[in-house]
Each structure stands twice: as C-alpha cells, then as structure tokens.
N, C-alpha and C positions, 0 to 999 in steps of 0.2 A: 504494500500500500504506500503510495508517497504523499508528501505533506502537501498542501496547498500553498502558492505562493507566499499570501497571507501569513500563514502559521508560520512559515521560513523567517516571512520579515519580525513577525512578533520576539519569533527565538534568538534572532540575529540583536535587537533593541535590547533586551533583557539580558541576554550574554554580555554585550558591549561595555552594558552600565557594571554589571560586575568588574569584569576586564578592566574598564576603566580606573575603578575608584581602587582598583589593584595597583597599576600603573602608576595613577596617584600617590598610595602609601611608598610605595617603592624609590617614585622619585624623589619624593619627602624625606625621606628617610637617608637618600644620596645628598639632596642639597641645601635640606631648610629653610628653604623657600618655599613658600605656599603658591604666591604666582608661579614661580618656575614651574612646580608640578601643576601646576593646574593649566598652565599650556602646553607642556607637554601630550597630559590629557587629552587634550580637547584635538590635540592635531592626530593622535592616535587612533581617536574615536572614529573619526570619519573613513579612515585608510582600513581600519579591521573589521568596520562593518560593510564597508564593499568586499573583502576579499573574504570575509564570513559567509556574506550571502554566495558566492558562486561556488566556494569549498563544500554549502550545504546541500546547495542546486545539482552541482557534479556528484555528491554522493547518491543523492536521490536517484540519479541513473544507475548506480551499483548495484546489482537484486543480492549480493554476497551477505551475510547474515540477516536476510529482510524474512518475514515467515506472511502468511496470506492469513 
C-alpha cells in the first residue's frame, strides 16, 4: 500500500520540526549563540524537507519489506 502525497508531506513537516530543533541543540551546544543556531536551523529546514520528500517518494516505489 503507498502513502498519499498528502501523508508524505505531513510526515516530511513533522520529521523536519524534530530534525530541526535537533540541529538547533546541536549547534547550540557548538556555538552559544542562539541566533547562530537558529539560522543555521532555518537554512536546514528547507534543504531536508525537499530531499525528505523525494527519499520518501522513491521508497514508496520499493515493494521490499511492504506486506498488502
């Protein structure tokens, strides 16, 4: 069964926000800068949820572990 575009985008939004506020601590935690993480953030956000959505699109074509 594959997911609907829709549902890709919803899992792709909700992943990112994790991912993100990850990326965030992380870079936080490198720089101590709140700005600097938090642009960091935001330029990541855009780039991982374009190449989330087509990694989840391209698996959708895999039937390898899928059950009906």
């Amino acid at each position: 069964m594959r997911d609907k575009r829709l549902r890709s985008i919803a899992k792709v939004i909700t992943w990112r926000t994790v991912g993100t506020l990850d990326t965030v601590a992380i870079a936080f935690f490198f720089t101590r800068s709140i700005a600097v993480s938090f642009s960091i953030g935001g330029i990541e956000v855009f780039t991982k949820i374009v190449l989330y959505y087509f990694h989840e699109r391209l698996w959708n074509i895999v039937s390898w572990g899928k059950t009906v």
